[in-house]
N, C-alpha and C positions, 0 to 999 in steps of 0.2 A: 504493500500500500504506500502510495506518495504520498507525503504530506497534505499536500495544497492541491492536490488534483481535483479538478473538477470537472474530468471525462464524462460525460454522461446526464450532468446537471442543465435544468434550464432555471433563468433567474429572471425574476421581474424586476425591474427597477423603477421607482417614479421618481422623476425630475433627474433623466437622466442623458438630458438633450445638450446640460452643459455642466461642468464644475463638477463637484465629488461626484455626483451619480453620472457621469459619463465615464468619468476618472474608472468609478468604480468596475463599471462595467466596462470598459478597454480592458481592465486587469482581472475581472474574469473571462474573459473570451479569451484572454494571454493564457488561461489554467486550464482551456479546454470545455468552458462551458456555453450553451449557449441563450444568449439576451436577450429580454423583450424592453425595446426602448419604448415608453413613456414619458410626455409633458405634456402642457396645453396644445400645443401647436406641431400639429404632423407632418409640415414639411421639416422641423425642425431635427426629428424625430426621425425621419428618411434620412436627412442628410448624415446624422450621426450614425445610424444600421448600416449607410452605403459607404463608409469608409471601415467599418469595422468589419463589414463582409470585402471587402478588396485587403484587410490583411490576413483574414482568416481563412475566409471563401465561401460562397453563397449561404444562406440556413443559418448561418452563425446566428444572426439578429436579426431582428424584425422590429418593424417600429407600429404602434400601437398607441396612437396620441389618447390624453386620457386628463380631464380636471379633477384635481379633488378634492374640488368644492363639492363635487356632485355622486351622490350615488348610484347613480344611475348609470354614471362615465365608467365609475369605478367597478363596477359587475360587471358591464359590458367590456372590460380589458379582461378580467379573468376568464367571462365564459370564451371571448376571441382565444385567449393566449391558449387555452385547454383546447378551444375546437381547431385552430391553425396550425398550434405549436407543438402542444403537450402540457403533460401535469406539472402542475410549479413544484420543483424542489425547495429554490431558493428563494424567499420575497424581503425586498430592499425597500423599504419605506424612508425615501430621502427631501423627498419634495416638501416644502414649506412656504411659509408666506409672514412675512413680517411688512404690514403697511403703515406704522405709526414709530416714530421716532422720538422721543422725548419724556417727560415724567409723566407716574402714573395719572396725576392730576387731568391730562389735557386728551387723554385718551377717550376717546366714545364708545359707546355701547356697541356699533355695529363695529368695530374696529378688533374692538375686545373678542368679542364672540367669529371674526373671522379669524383671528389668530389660534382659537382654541381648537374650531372647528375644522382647520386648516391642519394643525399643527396635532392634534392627538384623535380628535373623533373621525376624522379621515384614515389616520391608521390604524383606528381599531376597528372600522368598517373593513376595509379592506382586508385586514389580518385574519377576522371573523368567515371572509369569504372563501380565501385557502387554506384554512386550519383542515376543514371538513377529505378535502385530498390528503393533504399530508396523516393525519392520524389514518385514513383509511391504508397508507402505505406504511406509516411507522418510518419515516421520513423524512426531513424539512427542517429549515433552517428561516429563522427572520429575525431580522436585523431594524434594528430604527436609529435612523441616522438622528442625534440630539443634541444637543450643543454644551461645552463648558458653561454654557450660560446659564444651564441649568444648576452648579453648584456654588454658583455664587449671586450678590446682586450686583444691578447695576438701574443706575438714577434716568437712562435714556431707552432703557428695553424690556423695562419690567415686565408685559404681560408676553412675549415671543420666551424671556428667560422662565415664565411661569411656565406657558406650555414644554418647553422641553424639558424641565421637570418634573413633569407628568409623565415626559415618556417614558423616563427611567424609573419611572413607578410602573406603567405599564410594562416596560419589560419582564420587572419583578412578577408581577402578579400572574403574567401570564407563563411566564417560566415554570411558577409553581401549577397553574393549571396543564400545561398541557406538556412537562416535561417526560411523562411516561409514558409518552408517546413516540419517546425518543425525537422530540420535535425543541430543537436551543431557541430563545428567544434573549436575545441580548440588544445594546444601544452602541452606540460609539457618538463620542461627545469630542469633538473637532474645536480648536480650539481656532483663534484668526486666519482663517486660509484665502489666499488669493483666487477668489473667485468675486462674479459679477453678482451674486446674491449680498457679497459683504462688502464690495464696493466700497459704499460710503465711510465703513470702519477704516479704511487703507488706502483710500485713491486721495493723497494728501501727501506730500513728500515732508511735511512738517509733522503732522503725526505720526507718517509712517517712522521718522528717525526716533521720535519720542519712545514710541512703541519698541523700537529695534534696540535701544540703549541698554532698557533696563530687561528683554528678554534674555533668556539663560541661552539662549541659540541664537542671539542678537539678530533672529528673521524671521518675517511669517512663515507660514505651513503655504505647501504647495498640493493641490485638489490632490495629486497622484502618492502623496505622502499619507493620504487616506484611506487608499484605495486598500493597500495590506492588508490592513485591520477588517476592511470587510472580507476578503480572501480568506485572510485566517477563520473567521468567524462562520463562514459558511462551507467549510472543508474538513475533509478525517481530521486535519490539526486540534481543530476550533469543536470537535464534539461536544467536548467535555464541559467546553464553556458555560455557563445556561443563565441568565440574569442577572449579567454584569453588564457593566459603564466601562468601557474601554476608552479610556482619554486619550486623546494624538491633538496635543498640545504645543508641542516643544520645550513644554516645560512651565510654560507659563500661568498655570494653578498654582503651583511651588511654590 
């Protein structure tokens, strides 16, 4: 048995058209498995499967646009990915949405409740939707992409750092339910990585040096610096794992 192989595996990924869920999934297609790319927008979603099938070769990936704001998108990607592709192994819950910047004060109701709804009850929709395959095969592997944000506060992102502390509650809970299934459920909490979702944190040569001064690796994270962690998590390596928070920080919780 290899490690990291992931011969035989298919993995869903959402929001995984750019940044760590593309990341992610280039580095499982690299371990032999194969993708279903997922975001809003399906050409976006083609273009990312038609470069990962021209390294790998046709069938690798498939793109399979999908919001999930809605449930309606998100059943319609599992029952497609089952009737096109096959049974999910692997499910990558990465996709998020953070629309409000600033203290909790000036946050609104509808702002609040799409972060929540966005950020945790999107993935337990979903996760509810491929449990039902995986326990029938004794199986599966899910992962929820969550943020360092979740282990600390912070005065501009209170409710985005609430929800991803939830996920790592979710993970927990779900891990105890359906770990005798032989089915892992773990998070991985990413700490500043250069991607367009976190933009506004880093696209600033003033902050970014601030930032870099006092990190212990004096650099943000790079999307593919993430990708490991889900590999590991979803392979013989990462079995054993089952409702843990894998930080890929560079250090900067410390």
């Amino acid at each position: 048995m290899k490690l990291f192989d992931l011969s035989g595996k298919l993995a869903v990924i959402t929001g995984s058209s750019r940044g760590i869920g593309r990341a992610m999934a280039e580095a499982m297609a690299d371990h032999g498995a194969r993708v279903v790319i997922s975001s809003r927008k399906q050409d976006a979603c083609d273009s990312v499967a038609a470069a990962i099938n021209a390294a790998h070769g046709p069938g690798t990936a498939t793109a399979i646009a999908a919001s999930i704001s809605s449930k309606e998108a998100l059943q319609d990607l599992v029952n497609r990915t089952r009737a096109e592709v096959g049974e999910i192994d692997i499910l990558v819950c990465n996709a998020a949405s953070n629309p409000y910047y600033g203290p909790m004060s000036g946050i609104s109701d509808d702002q609040f409740r799409k972060v929540l709804d966005n950020n945790v009850l999107s993935n337990h929709w979903l996760i509810q939707m491929c449990l039902p395959g995986m326990i029938a095969r004794r199986d599966g592997a899910i992962i929820v992409v969550s943020s360092i944000g979740g282990l600390r506060g912070s005065a501009t992102l209170g409710a985005y750092t609430i929800s991803k502390a939830a996920d790592m509650q979710l993970v927990r809970s779900l891990a105890v339910e359906v770990g005798q299934h032989n089915i892992s459920v773990n998070a991985i909490a990413p700490g500043l990585i250069r991607t367009d979702f976190a933009k506004a944190l880093w696209d600033n040569p003033e902050a970014q040096a601030h930032y870099n001064s006092s990190h212990p690796m004096r650099r943000i994270g790079e999307a593919g610096e993430v990708a490991g962690a889900g590999v590991f998590l979803a392979s013989p390596g990462g079995r054993y794992v089952n409702g843990q928070t894998i930080v890929v920080d560079g250090g900067s919780t410390i």
